[in-house]
N, C-alpha and C positions, 0 to 999 in steps of 0.2 A: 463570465470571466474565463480565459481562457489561458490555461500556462503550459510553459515548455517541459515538455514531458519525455526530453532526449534523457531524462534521468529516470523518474517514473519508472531418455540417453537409452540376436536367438537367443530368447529367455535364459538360460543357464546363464550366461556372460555376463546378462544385468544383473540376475541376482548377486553374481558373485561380486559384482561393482559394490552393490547397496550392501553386500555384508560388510565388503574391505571399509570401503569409506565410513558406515555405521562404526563402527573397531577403532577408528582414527581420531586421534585428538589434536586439538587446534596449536598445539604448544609443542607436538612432537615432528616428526619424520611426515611431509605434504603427503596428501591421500594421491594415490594416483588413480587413473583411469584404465578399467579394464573392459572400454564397450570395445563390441566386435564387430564386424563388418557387417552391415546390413542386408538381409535378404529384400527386402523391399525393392518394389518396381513397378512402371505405369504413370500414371497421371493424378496429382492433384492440385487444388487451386487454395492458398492459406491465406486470408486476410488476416493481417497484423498492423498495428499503429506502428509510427516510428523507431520507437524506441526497439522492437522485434526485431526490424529487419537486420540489422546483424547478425542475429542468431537465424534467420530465415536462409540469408545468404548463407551463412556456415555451412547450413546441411544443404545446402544446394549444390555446394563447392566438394563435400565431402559423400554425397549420394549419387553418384551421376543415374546411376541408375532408373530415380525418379524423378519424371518432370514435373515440378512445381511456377507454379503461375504466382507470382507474388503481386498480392494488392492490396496497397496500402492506403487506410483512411485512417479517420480519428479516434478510434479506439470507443466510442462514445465518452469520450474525456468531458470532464465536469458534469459527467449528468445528461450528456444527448441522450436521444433518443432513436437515434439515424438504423442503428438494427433492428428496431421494431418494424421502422416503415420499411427498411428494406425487405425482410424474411415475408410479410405480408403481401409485398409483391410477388415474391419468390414462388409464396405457397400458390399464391390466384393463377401466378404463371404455368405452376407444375413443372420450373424448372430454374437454374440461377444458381442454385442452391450453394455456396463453397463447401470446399470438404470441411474445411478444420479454421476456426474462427478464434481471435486472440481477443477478450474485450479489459477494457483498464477498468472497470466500473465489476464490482464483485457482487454487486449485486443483479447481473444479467442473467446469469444463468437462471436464477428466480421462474422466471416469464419466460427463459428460452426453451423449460423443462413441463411446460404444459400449456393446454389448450388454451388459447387457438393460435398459438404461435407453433409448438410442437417440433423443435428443432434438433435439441440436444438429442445422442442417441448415450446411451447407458453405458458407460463404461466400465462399470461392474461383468458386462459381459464381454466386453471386450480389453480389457488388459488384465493381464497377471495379478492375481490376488496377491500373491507375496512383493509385486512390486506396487503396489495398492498403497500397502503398510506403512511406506518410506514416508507416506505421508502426514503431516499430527490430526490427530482425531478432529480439532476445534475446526481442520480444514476441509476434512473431508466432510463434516456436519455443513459447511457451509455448501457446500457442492453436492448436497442432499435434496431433494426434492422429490417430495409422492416416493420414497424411499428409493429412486435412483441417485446412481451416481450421475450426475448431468456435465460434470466439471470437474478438471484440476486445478489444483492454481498452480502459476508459474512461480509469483512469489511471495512471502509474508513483505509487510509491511509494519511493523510494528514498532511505538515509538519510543523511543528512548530521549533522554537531556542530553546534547552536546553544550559541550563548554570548551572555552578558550583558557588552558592550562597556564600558558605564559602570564595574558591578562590576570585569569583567577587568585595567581602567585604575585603579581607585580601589587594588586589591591587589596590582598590581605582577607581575600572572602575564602571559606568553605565550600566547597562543593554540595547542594544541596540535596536533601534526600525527600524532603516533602514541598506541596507545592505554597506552603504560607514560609518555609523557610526562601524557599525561590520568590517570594515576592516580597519579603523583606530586603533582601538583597536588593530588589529593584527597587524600593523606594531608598536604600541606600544609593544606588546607582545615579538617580537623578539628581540628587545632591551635590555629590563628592565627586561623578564623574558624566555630567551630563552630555549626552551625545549617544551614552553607547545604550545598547539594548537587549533583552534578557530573553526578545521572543519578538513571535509575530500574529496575528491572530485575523489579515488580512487576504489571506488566502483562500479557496474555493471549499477545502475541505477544513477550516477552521474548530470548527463545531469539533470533527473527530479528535484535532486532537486535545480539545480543552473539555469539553461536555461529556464526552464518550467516557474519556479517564477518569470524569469524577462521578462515571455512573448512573447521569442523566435521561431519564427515561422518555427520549421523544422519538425513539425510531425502535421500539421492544414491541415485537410478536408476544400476542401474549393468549393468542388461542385462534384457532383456523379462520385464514381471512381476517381477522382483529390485529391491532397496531395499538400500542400505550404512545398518546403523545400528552407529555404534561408538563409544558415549561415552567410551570408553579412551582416544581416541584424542588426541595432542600436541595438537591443534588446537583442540580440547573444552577438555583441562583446565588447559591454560595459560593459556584467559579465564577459566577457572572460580578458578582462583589466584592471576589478577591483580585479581579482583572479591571476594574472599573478604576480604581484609583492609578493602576500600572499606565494604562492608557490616558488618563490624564495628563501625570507627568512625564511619560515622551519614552519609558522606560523598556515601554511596549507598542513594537510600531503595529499601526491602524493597518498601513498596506502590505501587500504581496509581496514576498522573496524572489517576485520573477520578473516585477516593473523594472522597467529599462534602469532606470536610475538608481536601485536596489544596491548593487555592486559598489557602484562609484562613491557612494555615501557611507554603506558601511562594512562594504572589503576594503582590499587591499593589504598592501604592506602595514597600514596604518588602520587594518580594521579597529570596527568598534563593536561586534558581535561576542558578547560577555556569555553569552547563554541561548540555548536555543531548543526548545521542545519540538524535535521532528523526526521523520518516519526514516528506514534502517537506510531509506533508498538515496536521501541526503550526500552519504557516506559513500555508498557504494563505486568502488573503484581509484579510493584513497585519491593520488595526484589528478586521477581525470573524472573524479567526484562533480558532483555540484556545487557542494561548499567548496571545493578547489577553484571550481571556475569563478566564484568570487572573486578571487584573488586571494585566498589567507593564505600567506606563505606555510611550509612544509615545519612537522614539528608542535604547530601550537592546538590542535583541535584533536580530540577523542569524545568520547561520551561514558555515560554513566546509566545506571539504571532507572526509571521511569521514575515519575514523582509520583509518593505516594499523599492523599488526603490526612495530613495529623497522623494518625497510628491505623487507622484505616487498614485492612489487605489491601496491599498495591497492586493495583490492576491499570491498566493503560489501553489507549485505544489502536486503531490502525489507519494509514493512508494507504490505501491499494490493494495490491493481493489479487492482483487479474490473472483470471482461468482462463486456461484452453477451452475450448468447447469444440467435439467432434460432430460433424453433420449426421445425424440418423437416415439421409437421403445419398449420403455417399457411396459411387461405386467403386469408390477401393479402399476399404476400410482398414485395410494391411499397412498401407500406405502412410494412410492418416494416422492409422495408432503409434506407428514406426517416427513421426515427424515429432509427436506431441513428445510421444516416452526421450528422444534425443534431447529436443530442446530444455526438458526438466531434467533429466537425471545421469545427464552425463558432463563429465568435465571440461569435455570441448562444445557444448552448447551453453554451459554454466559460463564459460570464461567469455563469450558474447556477451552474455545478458547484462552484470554489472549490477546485481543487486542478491539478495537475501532470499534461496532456492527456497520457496515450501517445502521440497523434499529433501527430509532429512538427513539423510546421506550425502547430498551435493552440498548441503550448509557445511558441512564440518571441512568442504575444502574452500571453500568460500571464505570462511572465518579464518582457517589456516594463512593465508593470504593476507587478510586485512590485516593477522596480528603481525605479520613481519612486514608492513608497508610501513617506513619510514616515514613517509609524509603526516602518519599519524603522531602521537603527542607523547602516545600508549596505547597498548594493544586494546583496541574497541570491541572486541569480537566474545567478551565473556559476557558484558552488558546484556547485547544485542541476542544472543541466545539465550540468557534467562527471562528477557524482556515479551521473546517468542511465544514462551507461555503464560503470560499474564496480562492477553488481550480481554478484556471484559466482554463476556458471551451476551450478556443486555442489550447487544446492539443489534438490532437482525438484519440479514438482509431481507428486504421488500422487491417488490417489483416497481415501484417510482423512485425520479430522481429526487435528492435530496440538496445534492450542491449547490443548484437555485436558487434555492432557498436563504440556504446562507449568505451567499453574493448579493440580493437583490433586498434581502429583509435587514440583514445585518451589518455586511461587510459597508455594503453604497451608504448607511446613513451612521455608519460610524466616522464615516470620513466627515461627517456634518457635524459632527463632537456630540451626537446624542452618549447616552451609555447603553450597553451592552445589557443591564438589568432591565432596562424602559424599553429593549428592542425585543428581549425574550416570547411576548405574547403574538408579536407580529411572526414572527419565525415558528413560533407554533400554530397557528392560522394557517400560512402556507402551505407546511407540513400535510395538514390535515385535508385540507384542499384537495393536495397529492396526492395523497392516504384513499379520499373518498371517490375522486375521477378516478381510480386504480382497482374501487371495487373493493377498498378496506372498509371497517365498521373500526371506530375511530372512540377510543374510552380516555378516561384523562386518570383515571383511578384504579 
């Protein structure tokens, strides 16, 4: 399954960027930008998915100095695999290689950081320690590999509840802070107000954000080369049980926010979108948002902080969070470092991108932004920063796709009204399939 993914910064001067904007608060005086003009220059060649090239473009417009070749594929979105086969080619050829690679898939770097693919080169040796830091630990842990740094990430993805303010006030519900009070509301919902809907669970990355948030151990590293997959397990089928009745009655749609007919059913001036558990990227860019392009008129949507399980630590999952990845085979490593560090940490490659910078200093002008966009309900941008750190670390990245999985185990035969509880073992089958073509040792316990 395949979705539109147009949603989906001389050392001194940066640092003094990442102090100012670190310094800056979301509610006060907008962070400004104080990158400086680039020494950079020469030749490199950046593949980026769609949604980059805006910010690809930017520094093209704003470097003349370095010629950049832009080539755009698919990011390996939903789980390809298309950079494997390529860099394999690359290597046999001894040549091909791009300098600086964008993937949507956070778990690439994995396999791009070692044999026999051997791509990523270390960025520990090549960027500024202090401009390192900007980034949060949970992120750089993930762009860790055989103790390099193999990867930045461009953005977090982390999920937070939107809800529809007007609607929530017009029907008399609370704003939900756990996920059994969010599904009462939804078997209130199909009652009293049938049509409208609290979520979606039809999507490629579904699993992450209902499975992940409550914990569910089917994608957990849990010792060198080993993967925990165990969809038996409390954590799995207690969201799978509290979602089975939702999906029943209509409360929770079976498909994707990205099918053609998505919009027309339940945006508009007359949406029916009550609630909606999704990632920061949803949001990003207020009027020319995603949720915008629904249609929901300006005013009725913000969000709130993640659903916690009962009294549970609230922890929540993520959609995305794709790293840069710099070539180890690159002949202008100046260049590449100079593209990657613009694109993330500065405010004129931030204001391309259109979503939630990993690095911490670009978030605070990010947020600044979001909380004075009108088209919001209320300022979303305190959510979405608390929500930053309370990704659940159980989820590892691997070197197999996972989205697959979802799509073809779960998503395909929930449209046939099986339940979500009776799909669970097949999705963990898959998994492990994954897990073991991939060279995992595969434990359930």
């Amino acid at each position: 399954m395949k979705f539109n993914r147009r949603w989906l910064g001389a050392l001194p001067a940066v640092v003094a960027l990442a102090v100012a904007l670190a310094a800056s608060s979301t509610s006060g005086a907008a962070p400004k930008s104080g990158a400086a003009a680039s020494a950079a220059s020469g030749s490199i060649e950046v593949w980026v998915d769609a949604p980059r090239e805006p910010v690809t473009d930017a520094y093209i417009k704003s470097h003349p100095n370095v010629k950049v070749k832009k080539v755009i594929y698919d990011g390996d979105g939903n789980g390809a695999t298309d950079l494997q086969t390529k860099i394999q080619l690359w290597n046999r050829t001894g040549s091909g290689w791009p300098d600086v690679v964008f993937s949507e898939q956070a778990n690439d770097p994995v396999w791009m950081g070692q044999a026999p693919f051997d791509f990523a080169a270390d960025l520990n040796k090549v960027f500024p320690k202090d401009l390192i830091k900007g980034w949060p630990a949970p992120s750089l842990a993930q762009c860790t590999v055989a103790g390099h740094l193999v990867c930045l990430q461009d953005n977090l993805a982390q999920e937070v509840l939107y809800y529809n303010k007007k609607l929530m006030d017009r029907f008399g519900y609370k704003v939900p802070k756990t996920w059994q009070q969010w599904a009462a509301i939804g078997k209130k919902v199909a009652k009293q107000h049938p049509g409208y809907i609290i979520g979606t669970v039809g999507d490629s990355y579904g699993h992450w954000l209902y499975l992940w948030a409550n914990k569910c151990p089917i994608e957990q590293v849990v010792g060198p080369k080993t993967v925990k997959i165990a969809p038996d397990d409390v954590h799995c089928t207690q969201m799978a049980k509290l979602l089975d009745p939702l999906l029943k009655n209509g409360s929770l749609e079976k498909g994707t926010v990205f099918a053609p007919g998505f919009a027309k059913k339940y945006g508009g001036a007359d949406d029916k979108i009550l609630m909606m558990p999704g990632p920061t990227w949803y949001a990003a860019g207020g009027k020319t948002s995603f949720l915008a392009s629904l249609g929901i008129p300006a005013g009725e949507i913000t969000d709130a902080l993640p659903l916690r399980w009962n009294r549970d630590p609230l922890t929540t999952g993520q959609v995305g969070g794709g790293p840069w990845i710099i070539s180890k085979h690159t002949k202008n490593m100046d260049a590449a470092v100079d593209f990657v560090k613009w694109a993330t940490t500065t405010n004129e490659g931030r204001n391309a991108a259109q979503n939630y910078p990993a690095y911490k200093p670009a978030a605070n002008f990010q947020l600044y932004k979001m909380d004075h966009d009108k088209w919001f309900a209320a300022p979303p941008a305190p959510a979405q920063k608390a929500a930053a750190n309370l990704i659940w670390k159980g989820w590892s990245m691997v070197t197999y796709p996972d989205q697959p999985s979802w799509s073809n185990e779960v998503v395909a035969n929930l449209a046939k009204g099986k339940s979500l509880l009776s799909l669970l073992p097949g999705l963990g089958k898959s998994l492990s399939n994954n897990a073991k073509a991939a060279g995992y040792k595969v434990v359930t316990k």
